[in-house]
Each structure stands twice: as C-alpha cells, then as structure tokens.
C-alpha positions in Angstrom: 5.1 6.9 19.7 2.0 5.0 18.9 -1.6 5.2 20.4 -2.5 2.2 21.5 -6.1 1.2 22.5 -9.4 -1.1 22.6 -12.1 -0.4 20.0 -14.1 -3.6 21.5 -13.2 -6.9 23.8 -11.8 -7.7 20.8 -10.4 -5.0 19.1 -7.0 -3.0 19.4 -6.7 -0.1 17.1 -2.8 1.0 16.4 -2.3 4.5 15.2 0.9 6.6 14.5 1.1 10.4 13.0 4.7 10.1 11.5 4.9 9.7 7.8 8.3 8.4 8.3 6.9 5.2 9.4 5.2 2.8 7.1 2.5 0.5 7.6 5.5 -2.6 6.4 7.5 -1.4 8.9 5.1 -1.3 11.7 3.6 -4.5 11.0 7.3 -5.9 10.6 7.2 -4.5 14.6 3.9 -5.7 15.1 4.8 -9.3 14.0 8.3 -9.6 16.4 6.7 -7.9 19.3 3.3 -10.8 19.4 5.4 -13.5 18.5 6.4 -13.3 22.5 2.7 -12.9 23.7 0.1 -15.0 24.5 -2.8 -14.0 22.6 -5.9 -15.7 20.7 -5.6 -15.6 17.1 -6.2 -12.5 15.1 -6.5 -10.7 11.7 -4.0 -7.9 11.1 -5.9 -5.1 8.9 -4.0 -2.4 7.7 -4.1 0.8 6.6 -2.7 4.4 6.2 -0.8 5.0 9.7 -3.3 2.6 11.5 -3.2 -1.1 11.8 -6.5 -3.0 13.9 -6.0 -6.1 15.3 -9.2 -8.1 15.1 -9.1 -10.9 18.0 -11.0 -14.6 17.9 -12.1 -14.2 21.3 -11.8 -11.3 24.0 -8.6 -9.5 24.8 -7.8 -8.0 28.3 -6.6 -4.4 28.4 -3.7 -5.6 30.4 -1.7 -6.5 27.3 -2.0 -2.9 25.5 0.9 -2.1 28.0 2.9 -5.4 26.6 2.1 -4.1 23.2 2.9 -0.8 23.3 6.1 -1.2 25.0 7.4 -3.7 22.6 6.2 -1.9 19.9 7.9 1.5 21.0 10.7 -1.3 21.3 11.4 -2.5 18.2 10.5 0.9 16.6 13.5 2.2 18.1 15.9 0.3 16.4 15.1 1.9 13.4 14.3 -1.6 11.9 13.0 -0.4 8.7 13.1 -3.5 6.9 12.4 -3.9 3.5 11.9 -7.7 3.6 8.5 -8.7 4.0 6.7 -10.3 6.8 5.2 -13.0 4.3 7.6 -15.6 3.0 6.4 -15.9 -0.5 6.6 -11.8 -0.6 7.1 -11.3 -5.1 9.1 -8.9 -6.8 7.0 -8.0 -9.7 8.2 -5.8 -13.2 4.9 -4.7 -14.7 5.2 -3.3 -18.6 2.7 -0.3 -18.3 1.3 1.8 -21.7 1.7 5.1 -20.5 -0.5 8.0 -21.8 -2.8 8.3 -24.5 -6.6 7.3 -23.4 -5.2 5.4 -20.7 -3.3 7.9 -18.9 -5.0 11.2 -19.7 -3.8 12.8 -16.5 0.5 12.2 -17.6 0.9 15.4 -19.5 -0.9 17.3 -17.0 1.6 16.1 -14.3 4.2 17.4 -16.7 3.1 20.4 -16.4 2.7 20.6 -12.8 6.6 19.3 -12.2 8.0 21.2 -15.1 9.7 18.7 -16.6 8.4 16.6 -20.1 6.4 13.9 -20.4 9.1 11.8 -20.8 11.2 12.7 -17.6 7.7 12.2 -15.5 7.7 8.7 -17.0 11.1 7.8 -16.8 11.0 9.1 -13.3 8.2 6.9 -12.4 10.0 4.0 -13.6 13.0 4.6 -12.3 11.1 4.3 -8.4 11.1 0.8 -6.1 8.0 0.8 -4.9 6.6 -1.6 -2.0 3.1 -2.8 -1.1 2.1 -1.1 1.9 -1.6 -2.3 2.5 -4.4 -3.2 0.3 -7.5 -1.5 1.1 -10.8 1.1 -0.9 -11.4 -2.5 -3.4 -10.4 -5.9 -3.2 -6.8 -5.9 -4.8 -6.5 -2.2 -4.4 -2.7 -2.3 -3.3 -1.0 1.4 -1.8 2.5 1.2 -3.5 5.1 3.8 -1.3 8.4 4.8 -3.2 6.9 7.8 -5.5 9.0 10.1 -6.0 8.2 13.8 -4.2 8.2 15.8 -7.4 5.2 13.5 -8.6 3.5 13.7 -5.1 0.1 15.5 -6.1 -3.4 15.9 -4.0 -6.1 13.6 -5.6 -8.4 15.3 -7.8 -10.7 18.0 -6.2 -13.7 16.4 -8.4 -13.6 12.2 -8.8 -13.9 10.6 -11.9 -17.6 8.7 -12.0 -15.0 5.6 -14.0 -11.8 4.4 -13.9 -11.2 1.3 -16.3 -9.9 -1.7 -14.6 -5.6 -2.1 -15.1 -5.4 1.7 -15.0 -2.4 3.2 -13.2 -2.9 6.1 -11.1 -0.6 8.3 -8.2 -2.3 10.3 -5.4 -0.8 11.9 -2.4 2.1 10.1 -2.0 0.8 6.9 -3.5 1.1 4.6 -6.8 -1.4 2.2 -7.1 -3.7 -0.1 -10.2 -7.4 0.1 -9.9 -8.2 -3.6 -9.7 -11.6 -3.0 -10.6 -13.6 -0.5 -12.9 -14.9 2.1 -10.1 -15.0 5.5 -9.8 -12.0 7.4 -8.9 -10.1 10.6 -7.6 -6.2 9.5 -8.5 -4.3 11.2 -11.0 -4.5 8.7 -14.2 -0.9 8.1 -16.0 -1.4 4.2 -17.8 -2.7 1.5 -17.9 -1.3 -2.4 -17.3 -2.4 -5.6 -18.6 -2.5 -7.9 -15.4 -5.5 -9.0 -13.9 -5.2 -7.4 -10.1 -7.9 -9.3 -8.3 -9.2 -12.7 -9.3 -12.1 -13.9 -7.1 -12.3 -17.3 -8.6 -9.0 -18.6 -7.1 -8.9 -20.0 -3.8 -7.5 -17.9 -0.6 -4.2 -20.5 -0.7 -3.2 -19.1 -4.3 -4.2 -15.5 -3.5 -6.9 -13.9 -5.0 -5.1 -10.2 -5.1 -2.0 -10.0 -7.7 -0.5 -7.8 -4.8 0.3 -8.3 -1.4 1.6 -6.6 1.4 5.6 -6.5 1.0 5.5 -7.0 -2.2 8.4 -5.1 -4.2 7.0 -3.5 -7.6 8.9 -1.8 -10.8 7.4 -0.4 -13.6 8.7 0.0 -17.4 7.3 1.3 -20.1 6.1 -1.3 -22.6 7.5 0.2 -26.1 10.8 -0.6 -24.1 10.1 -3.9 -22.2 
C-alpha cells in the first residue's frame, strides 16, 4: 500500500516499502491513474521506492484520496509492465572492457560469489536490465535486473574518484558513473559512451539513459 501525502501546496510525496515494486512500475500506475484527474501540470521525480510530484500551482488535499485509490488500483492488477511510459523508450547493447584498471573491484566479487571471474562477467551479461530512475549526478541511471548472487552492500569506505564510463553494482543496482566523482559502488568496467552531454538541447536528451530504458551488456573482446 502506498503513503501518500503533501510535502507543500504543491507537493505530493509517494512512498512504498516493498522491493517488489519498482519505481517503472509505479510510475507506469502513476501515469494511468492522473491521466483521469484534473490536475495542474507537474514534474514526476523519481527515486528509490519514492516518487514526488512537483505541481505548477497549488494542489488541494482532496485529491490524495483520488490518488491513492487509483494508485492501490492499478497496483493491484499486478501490471508490471516492462514497456515504458516514454514512447521513444531505447534498447541499448553497451560493449563494456571488464577488469583490469577499470574494474579493480571484479575479482574481488569473484571471490565473494565463489564462482571465477569469468562466470561473474558472463553472469552480468547475461542480465536485462531496465532504467529505473536517474538520480546522485546528471545521467546517473539505476539499472534493476542484477542478478542476486552479485547483489553486494556499497563499499564501507568511498572511493575519493571514479573515472567517468566506469561500470559499477551496489545493493541491488547496475549503473555508469556519467561523471568523474567520488564513489562507493563496487567497480567491474568501464564503457565508452558518453552518459550525459550538457551541450544538447532538452528535445534530444542530454542523459544517454532514460527511465524505461532496456540495457544489455557484452563484453567487448566478444562484441
């Protein structure tokens, strides 16, 4: 069941506790269940079992019922979806160098899962993963689909830099740092596409990701 409430006039914060639900498919809910109201514009930002909707002008607390009870509706139905809510959603096959300087963190998630180096990464390509929000850096996408065995805590002690294109898993996450920044993911690669591009206009997209967004990854000495 969701928890539904106002942060401001302008503001309603969305938050869930089940893992089982992803930010896709609540905003997949989100999306059917406003299509029917009459509300002022708004910005959908999401995030990690919360979504905040960020109104134009001033919302009455009289439609959290409406939400809530056509969220709960469309929950229901077990609509898990794995279309996304924008049309031009991608499907995207990035060639990733896994290892060496770029992953220093692979063999030590061998090690962890008991299997070789070579299993973790074949395991990791074998995974569909799918853009669940984009948050921490501009481009920064959180890709679901990881396999359990390589689910894994984020480092107890950050690194101070993380090269830009480097491809990292934490908690049950997969994501590229668009940026070079510091960092507390678990480091297995690194990929060649630019993530975030501030000099192209919002129509084109400035983030290589977006929400919905299907990803795959191979390994580049086989791509």
């Amino acid at each position: 069941m969701p928890h539904i409430y106002c942060v401001s006039d302008r503001a309603i914060q969305i938050d869930w506790d089940s893992c089982s639900v992803s930010s896709i498919v609540v905003a997949q809910a989100l999306h059917k269940t406003t299509a029917g109201m009459s509300l002022p514009r708004f910005q959908c930002v999401q995030a990690d079992r919360s979504t905040t909707l960020l109104f134009e002008s001033a919302v009455f607390p009289e439609v959290l019922n409406d939400l809530r009870n056509g969220l709960v509706t469309s929950l229901s139905r077990n609509e898990q979806q794995t279309t996304a809510l924008a049309p031009n959603a991608k499907h995207h096959v990035l060639s990733v160098q896994y290892g060496g300087a770029a992953g220093p963190d692979l063999d030590w998630l061998a090690a962890q899962t008991g299997l070789s180096t070579q299993a973790v990464i074949d395991l990791h390509c074998s995974a569909v993963y799918t853009v669940q929000f984009l948050g921490f850096l501009p481009g920064f996408a959180y890709l679901s689909g990881l396999p359990s065995v390589l689910q894994f805590p984020r480092r107890s002690q950050p690194r101070a830099r993380v090269p830009a294109g480097t491809l990292a898993i934490g908690a049950e996450y997969c994501a590229v740092y668009p940026w070079e920044s510091p960092g507390g993911w678990h480091l297995i690669g690194h990929i060649e596409q630019r993530m975030f591009d501030p000099t192209k206009s919002d129509d084109i997209g400035q983030s290589f990701f977006q929400a919905g967004d299907v990803v795959q990854f191979t390994r580049a000495d086989h791509a």
